[in-house]
N, CA, C and O of each residue as an XYZ file, in Angstrom:
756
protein
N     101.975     52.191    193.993
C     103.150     52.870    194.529
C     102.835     54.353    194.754
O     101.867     54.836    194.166
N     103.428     54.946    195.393
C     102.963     56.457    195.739
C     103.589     57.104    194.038
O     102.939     57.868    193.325
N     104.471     56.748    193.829
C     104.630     57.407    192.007
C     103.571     57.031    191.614
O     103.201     57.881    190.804
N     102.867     56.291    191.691
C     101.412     56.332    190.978
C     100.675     56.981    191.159
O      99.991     57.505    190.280
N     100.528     57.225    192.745
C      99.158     57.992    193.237
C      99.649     59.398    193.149
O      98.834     60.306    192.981
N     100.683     59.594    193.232
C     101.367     61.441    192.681
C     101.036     61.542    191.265
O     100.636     62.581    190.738
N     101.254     60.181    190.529
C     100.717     60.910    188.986
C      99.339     60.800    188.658
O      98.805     61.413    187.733
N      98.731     59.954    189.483
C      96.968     60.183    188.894
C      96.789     61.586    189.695
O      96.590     62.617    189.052
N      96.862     61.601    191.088
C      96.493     63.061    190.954
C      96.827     64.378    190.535
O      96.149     65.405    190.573
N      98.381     64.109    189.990
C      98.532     65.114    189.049
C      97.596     64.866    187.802
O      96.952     65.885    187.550
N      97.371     63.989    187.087
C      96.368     63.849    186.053
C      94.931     64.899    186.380
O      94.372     65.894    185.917
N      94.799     63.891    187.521
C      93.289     64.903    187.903
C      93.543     66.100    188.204
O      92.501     66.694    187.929
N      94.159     66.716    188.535
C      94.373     68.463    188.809
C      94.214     69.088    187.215
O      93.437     69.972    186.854
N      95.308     68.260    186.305
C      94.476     69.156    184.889
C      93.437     68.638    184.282
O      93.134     69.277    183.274
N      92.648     67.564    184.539
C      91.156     67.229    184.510
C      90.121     68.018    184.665
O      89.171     68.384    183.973
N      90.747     68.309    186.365
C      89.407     69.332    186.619
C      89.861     70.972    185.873
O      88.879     71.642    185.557
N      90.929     71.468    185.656
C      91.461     72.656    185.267
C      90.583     73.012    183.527
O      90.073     73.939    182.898
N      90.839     71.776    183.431
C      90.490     71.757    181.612
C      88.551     71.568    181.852
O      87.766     72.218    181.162
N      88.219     70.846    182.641
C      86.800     70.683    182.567
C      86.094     71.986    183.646
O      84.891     71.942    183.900
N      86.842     72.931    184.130
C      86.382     73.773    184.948
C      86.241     74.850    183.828
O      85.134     75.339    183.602
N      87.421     75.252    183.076
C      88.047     75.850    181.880
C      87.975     75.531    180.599
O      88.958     75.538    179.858
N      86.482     75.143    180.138
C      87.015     74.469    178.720
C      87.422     76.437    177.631
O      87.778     76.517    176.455
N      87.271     77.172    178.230
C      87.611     78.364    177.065
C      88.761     78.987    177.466
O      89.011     79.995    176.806
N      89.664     78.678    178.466
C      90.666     79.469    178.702
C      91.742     78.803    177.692
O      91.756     77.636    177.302
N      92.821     80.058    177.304
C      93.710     79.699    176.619
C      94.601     78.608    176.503
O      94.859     77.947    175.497
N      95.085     78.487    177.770
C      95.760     77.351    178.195
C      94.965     75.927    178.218
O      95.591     74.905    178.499
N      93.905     75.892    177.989
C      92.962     74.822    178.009
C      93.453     73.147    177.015
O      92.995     72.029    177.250
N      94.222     73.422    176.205
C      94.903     72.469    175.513
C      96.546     71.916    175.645
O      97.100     70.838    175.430
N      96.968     73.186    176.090
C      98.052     73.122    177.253
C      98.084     72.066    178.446
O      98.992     71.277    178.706
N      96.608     72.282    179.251
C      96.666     71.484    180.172
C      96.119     69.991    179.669
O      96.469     68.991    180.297
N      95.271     69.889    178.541
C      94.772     68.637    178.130
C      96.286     67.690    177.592
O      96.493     66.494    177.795
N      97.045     68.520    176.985
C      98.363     67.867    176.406
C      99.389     67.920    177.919
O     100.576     67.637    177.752
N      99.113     68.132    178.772
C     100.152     67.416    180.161
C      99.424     66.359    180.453
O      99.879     65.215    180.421
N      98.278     66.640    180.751
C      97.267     64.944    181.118
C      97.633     63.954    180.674
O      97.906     62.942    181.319
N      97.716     64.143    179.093
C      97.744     63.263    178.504
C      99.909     62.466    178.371
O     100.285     61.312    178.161
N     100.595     63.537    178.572
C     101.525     62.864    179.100
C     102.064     62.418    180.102
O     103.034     61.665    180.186
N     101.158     63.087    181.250
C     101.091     62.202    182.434
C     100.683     60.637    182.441
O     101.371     59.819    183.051
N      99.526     60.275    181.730
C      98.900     59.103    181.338
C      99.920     58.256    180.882
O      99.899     57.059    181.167
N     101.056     58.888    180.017
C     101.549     57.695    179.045
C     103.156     57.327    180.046
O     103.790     56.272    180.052
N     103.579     59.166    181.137
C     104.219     58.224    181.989
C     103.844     57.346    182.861
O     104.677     56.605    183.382
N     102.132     57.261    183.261
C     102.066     56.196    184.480
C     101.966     54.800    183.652
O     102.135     53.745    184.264
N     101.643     54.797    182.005
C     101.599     53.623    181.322
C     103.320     53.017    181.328
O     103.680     51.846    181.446
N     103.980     53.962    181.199
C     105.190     54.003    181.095
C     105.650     52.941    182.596
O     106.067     51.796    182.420
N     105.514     53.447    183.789
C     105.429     53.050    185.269
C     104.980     51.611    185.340
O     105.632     50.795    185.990
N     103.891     51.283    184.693
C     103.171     50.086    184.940
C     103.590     49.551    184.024
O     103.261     48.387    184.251
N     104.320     49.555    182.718
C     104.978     48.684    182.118
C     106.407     48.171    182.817
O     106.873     47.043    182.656
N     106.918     49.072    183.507
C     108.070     48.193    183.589
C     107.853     47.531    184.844
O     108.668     46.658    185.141
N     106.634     47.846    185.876
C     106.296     46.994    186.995
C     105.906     45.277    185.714
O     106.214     44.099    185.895
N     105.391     45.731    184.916
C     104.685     44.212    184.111
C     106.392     44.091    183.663
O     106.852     44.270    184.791
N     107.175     43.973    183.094
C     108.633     43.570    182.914
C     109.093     42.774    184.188
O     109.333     41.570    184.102
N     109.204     43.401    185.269
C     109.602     42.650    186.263
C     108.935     41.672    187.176
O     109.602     41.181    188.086
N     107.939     41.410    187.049
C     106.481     40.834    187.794
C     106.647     39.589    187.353
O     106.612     39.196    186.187
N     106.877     38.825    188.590
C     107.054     37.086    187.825
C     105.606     36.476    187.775
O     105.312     35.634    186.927
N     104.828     36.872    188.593
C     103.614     35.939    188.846
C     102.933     36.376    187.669
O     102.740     37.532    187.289
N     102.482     34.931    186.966
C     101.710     35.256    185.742
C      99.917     35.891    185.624
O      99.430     36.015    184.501
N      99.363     36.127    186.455
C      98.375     36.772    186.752
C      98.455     37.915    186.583
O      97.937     38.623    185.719
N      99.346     38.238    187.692
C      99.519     39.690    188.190
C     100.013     40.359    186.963
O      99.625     41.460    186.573
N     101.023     39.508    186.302
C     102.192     40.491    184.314
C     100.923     40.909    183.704
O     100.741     42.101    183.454
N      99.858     39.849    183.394
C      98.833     39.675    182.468
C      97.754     40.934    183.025
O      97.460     41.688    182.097
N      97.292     41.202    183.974
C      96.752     42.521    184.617
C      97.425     43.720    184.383
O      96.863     44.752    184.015
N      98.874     43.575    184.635
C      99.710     45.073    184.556
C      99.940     44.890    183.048
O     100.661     45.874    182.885
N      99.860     44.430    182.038
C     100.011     44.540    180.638
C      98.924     45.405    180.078
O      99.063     46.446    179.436
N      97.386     44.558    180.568
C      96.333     44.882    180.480
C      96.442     46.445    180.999
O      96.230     47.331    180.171
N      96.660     46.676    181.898
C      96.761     48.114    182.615
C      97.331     49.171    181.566
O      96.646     50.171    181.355
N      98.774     48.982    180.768
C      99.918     49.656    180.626
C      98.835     49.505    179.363
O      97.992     50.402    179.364
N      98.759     48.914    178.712
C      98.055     48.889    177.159
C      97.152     49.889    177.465
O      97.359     50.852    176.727
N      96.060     50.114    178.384
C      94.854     50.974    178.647
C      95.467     52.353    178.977
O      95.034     53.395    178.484
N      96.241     52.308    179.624
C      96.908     53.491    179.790
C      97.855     54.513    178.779
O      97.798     55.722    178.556
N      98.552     53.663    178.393
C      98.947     54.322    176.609
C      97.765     54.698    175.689
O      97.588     55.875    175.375
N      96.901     53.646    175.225
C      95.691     53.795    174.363
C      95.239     55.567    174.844
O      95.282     56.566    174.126
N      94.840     55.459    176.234
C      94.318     57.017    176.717
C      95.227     57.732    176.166
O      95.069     58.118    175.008
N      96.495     58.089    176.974
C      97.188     58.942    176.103
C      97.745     59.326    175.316
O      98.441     60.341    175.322
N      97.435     58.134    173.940
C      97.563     58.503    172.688
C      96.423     59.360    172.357
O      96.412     60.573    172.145
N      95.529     58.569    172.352
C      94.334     59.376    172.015
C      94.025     60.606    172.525
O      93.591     61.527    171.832
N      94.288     60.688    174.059
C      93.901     61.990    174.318
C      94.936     62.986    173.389
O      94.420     63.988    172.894
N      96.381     62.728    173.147
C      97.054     63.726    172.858
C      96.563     63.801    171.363
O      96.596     64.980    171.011
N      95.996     62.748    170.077
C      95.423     63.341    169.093
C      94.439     63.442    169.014
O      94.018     63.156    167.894
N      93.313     63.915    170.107
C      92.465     64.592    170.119
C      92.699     65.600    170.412
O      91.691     66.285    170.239
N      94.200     66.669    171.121
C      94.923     67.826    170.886
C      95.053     67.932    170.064
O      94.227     68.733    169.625
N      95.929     67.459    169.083
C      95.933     67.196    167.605
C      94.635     68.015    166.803
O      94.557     69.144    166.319
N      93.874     67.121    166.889
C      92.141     67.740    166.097
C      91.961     69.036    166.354
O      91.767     69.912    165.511
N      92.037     69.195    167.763
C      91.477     70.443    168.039
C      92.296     71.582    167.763
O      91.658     72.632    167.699
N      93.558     71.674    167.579
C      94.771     72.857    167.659
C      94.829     72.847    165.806
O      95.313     73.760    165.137
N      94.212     71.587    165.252
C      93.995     71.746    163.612
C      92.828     72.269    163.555
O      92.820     72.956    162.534
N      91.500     72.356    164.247
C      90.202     73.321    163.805
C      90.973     74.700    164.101
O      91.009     75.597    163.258
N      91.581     74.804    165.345
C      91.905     76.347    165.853
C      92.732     76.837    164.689
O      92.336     77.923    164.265
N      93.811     76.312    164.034
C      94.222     76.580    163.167
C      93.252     77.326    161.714
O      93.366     78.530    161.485
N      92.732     76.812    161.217
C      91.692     76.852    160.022
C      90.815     77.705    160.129
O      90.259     78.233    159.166
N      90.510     78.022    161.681
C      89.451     79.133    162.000
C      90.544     81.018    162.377
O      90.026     82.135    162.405
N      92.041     80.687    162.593
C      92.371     81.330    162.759
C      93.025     81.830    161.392
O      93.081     83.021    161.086
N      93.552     80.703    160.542
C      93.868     81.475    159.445
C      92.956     82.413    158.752
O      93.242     83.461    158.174
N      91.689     81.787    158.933
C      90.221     82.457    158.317
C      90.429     83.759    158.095
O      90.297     84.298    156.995
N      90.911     84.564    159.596
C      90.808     85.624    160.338
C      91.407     87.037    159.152
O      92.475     87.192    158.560
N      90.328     87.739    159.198
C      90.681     89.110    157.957
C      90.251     90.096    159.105
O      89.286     90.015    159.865
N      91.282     91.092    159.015
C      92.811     91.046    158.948
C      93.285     90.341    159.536
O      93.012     90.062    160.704
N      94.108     89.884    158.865
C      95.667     89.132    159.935
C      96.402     89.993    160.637
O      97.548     90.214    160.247
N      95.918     90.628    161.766
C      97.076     91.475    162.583
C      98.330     90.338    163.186
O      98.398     89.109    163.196
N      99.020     91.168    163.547
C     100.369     90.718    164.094
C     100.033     89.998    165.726
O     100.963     89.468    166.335
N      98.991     90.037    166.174
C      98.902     88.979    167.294
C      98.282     87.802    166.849
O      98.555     86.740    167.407
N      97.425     87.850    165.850
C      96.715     86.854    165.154
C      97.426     85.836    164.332
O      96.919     84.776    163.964
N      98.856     86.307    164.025
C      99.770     85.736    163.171
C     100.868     85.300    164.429
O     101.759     84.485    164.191
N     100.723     85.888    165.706
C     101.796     85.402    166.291
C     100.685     84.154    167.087
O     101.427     83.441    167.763
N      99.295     83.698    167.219
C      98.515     83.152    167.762
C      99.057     81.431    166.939
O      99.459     80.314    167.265
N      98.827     81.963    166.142
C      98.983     81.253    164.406
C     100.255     80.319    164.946
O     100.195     79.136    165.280
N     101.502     81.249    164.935
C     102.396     80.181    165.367
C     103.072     79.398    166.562
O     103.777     78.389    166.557
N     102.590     80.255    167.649
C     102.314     79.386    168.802
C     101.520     78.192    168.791
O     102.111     77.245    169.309
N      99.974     77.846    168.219
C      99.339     77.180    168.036
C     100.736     75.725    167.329
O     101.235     74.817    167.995
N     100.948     76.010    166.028
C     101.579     75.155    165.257
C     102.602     75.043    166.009
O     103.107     73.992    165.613
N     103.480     75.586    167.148
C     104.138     74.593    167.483
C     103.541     74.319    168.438
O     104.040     73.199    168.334
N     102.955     74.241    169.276
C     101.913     73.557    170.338
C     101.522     72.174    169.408
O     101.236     71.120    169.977
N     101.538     72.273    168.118
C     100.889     70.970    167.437
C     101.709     70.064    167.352
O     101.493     68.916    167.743
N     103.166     70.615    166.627
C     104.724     70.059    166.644
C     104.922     69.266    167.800
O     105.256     68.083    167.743
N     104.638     70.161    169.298
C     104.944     69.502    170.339
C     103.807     68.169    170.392
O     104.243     67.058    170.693
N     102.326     68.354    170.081
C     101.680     67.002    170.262
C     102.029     65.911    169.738
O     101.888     64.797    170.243
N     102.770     66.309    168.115
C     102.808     65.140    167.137
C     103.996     64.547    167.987
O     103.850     63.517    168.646
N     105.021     65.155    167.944
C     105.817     65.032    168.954
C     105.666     63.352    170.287
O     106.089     62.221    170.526
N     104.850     64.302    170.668
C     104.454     63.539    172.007
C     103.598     62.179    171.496
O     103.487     61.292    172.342
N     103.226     62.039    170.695
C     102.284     60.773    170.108
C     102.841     60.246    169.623
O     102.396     59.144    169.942
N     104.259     59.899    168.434
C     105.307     59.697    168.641
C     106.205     59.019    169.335
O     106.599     57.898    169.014
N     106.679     59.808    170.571
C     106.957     58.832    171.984
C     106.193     57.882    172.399
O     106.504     56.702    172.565
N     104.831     58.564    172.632
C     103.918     57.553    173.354
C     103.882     56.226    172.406
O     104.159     55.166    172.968
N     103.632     56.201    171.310
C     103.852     55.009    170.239
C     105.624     54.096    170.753
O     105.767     52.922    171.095
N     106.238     54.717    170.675
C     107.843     54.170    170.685
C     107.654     53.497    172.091
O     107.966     52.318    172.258
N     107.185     54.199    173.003
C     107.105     53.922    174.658
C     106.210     52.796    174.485
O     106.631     51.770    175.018
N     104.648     52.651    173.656
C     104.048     51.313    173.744
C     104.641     50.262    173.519
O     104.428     49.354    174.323
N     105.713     49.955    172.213
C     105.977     49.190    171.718
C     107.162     48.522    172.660
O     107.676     47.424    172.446
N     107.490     49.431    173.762
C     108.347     48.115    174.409
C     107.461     47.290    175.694
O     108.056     47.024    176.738
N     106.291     46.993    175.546
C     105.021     46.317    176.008
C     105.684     44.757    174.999
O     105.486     43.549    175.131
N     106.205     45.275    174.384
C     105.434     43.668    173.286
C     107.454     43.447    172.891
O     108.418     44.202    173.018
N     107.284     42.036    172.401
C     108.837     41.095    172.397
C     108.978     41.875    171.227
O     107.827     42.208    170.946
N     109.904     42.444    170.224
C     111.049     43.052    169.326
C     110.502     42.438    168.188
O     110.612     43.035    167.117
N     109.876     41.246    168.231
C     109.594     40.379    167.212
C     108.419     40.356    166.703
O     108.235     39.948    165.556
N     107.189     40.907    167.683
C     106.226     40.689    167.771
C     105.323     41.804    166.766
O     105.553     43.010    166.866
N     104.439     41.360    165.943
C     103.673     42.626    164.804
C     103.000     43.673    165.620
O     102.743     44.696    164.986
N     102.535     43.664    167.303
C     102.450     44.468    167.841
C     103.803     45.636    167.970
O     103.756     46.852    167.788
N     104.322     45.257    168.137
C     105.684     45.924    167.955
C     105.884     47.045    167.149
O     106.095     48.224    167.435
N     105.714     46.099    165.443
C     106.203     46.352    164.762
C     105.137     47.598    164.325
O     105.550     48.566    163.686
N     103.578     47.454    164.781
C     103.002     48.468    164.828
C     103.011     49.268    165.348
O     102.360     50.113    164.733
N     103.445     49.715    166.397
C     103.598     51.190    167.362
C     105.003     51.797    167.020
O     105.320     52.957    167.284
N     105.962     50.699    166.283
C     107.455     51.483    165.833
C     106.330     52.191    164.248
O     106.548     53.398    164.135
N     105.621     51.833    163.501
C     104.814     52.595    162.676
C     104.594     53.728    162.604
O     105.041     54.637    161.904
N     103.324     53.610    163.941
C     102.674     55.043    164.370
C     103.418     55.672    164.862
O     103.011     56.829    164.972
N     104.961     55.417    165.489
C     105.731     56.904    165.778
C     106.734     57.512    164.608
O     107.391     58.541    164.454
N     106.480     56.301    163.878
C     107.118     56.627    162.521
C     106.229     58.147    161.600
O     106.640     59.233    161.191
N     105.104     57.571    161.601
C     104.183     58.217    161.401
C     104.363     59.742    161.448
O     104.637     60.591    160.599
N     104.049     59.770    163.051
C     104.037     61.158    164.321
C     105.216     61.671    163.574
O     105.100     62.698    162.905
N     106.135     61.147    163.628
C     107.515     61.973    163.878
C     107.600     62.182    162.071
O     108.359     63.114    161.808
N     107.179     61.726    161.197
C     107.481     62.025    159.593
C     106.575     63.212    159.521
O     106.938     64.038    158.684
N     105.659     63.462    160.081
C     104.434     64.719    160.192
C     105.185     65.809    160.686
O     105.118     66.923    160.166
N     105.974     65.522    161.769
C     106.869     66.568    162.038
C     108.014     67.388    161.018
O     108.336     68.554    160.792
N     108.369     66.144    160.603
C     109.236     66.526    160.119
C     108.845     67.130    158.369
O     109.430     68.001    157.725
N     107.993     66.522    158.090
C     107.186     67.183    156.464
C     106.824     68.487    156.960
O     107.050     69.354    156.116
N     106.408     68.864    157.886
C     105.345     69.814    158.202
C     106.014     71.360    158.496
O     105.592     72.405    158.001
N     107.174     71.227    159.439
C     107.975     71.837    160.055
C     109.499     71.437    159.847
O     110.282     71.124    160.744
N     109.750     71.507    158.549
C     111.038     71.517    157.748
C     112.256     72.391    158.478
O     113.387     72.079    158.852
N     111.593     73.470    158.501
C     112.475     74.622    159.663
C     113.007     74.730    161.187
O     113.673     75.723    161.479
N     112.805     73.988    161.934
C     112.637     74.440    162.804
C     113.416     73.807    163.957
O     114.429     73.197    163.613
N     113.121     73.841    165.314
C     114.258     73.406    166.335
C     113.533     71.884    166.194
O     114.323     70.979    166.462
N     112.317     71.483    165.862
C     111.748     70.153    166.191
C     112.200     69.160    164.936
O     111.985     67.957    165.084
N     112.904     69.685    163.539
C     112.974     69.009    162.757
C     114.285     67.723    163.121
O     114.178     66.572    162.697
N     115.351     68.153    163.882
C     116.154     67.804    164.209
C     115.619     66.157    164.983
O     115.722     64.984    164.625
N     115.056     66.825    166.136
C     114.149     65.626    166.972
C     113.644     64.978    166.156
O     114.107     63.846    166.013
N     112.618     65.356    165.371
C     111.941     64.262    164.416
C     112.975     63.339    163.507
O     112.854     62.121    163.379
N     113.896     64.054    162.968
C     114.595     62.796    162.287
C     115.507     61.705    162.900
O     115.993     60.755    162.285
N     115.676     62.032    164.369
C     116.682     61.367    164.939
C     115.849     60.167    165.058
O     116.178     59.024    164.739
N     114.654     60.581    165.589
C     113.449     59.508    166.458
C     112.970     59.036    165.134
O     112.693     57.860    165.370
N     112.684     59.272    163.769
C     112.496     58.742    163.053
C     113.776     57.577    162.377
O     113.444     56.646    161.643
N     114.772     57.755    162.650
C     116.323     57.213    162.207
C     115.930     55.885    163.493
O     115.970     54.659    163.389
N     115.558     56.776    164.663
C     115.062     55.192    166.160
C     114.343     54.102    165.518
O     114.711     52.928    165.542
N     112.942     54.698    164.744
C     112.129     53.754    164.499
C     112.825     52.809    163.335
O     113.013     51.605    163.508
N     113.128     53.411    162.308
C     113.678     52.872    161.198
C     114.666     51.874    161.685
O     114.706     50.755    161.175
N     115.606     52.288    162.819
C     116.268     51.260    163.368
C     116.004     49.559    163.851
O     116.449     48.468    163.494
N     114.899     50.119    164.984
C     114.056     49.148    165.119
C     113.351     48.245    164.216
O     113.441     47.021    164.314
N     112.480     48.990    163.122
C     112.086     48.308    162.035
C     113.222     47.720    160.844
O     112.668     47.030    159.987
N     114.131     47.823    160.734
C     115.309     47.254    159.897
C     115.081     45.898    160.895
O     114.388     44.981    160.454
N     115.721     45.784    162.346
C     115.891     44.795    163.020
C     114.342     43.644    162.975
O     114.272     42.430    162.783
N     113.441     44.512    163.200
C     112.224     43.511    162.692
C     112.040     42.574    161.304
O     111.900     41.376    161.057
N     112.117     43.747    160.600
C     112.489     42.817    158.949
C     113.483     42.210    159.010
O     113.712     42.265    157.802
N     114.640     41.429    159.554
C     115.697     41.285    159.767
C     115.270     39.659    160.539
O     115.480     38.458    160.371
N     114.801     40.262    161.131
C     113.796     39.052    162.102
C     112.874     38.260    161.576
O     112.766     37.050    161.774
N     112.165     38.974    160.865
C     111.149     38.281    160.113
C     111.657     37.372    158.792
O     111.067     36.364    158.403
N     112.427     37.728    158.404
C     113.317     36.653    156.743
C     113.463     35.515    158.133
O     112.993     34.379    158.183
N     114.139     36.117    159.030
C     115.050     34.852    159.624
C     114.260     33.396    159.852
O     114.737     32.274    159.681
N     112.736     33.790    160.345
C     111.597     32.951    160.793
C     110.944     32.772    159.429
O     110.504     31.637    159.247
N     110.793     33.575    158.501
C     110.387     32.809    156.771
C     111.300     31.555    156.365
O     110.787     30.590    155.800
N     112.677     31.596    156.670
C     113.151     30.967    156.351
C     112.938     29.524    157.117
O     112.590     28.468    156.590
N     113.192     29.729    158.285
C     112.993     28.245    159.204
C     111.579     27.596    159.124
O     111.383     26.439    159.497
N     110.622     28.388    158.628
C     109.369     27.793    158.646
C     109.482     27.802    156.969
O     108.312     27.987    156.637
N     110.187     27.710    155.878
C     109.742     27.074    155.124
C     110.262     25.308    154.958
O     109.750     24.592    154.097
């Protein structure tokens, strides 16, 4: 669909930006849009696989939407890694002047925003797979995860709010799974 081909080449524009630029500031900035570009075109090609009757074609666009999330999970906690070395090397820093401390917390929420975003991308995989299914029940996990990091980490702040709501989502979901699961212990004993 042309929404596709508008979002891969938006992908590739911060591809080449970040691989032209690996030392400019913004350099993780642009690696963390890539990477949510990725998880909306996974996003795109899942609900083309939802509506797709021909069984070939679901089984390809599943295949697709799975490959496409996987990337932009990963790419976004490999933001993750890297905005935690920048961290550790910046606290290092003697003296701590007042740009070095304001570096400090831009960084951490730049991190807020990744955990954030890995998080979604987890919640967004899991509607790939039936409500019932332990795939499922694993990606309602990992945004469980994302979003409890947020919220341990950054107790204060405008993101704590977000994190507990989306954590209250997953918990939702996962109540209904366990809920699901007695129901099928029971009939299969």
């Amino acid at each position: 669909t042309e929404r596709s081909k508008l979002l891969l080449q938006a992908a590739e524009c911060f591809a080449k930006f970040t691989a032209a630029n690996p030392g400019h500031p913004r350099v993780l900035d642009a690696a963390l849009e890539q990477a949510r570009i990725h998880s909306e075109r996974a996003s795109a090609t899942a609900e083309s696989y939802r509506v797709e009757k021909n069984p070939d074609k679901k089984k390809a666009l599943l295949v697709e939407a799975e490959q496409l999330f996987r990337q932009a999970i990963d790419e976004t906690q490999k933001v993750v890694t890297l905005l935690d070395t920048r961290l550790e090397e910046l606290r290092k820093r003697r003296p701590r002047t007042k740009a070095v401390q304001q570096v400090i917390l831009e960084t951490l929420a730049m991190r807020v925003k990744a955990l954030l975003q890995v998080g979604d991308m987890e919640y967004l995989h899991s509607s790939l797979y039936d409500e019932k299914s332990p795939k499922c029940k694993e990606h309602y996990e990992a945004a469980l995860k994302a979003y409890g990091m947020v919220a341990d980490e950054r107790p204060t702040t405008d993101y704590t709010f977000l994190a507990y709501v989306r954590q209250g989502m997953c918990l939702g979901k996962l109540a209904t799974f366990e809920k699901d699961r007695k129901k099928r212990d029971k009939l299969n004993q």
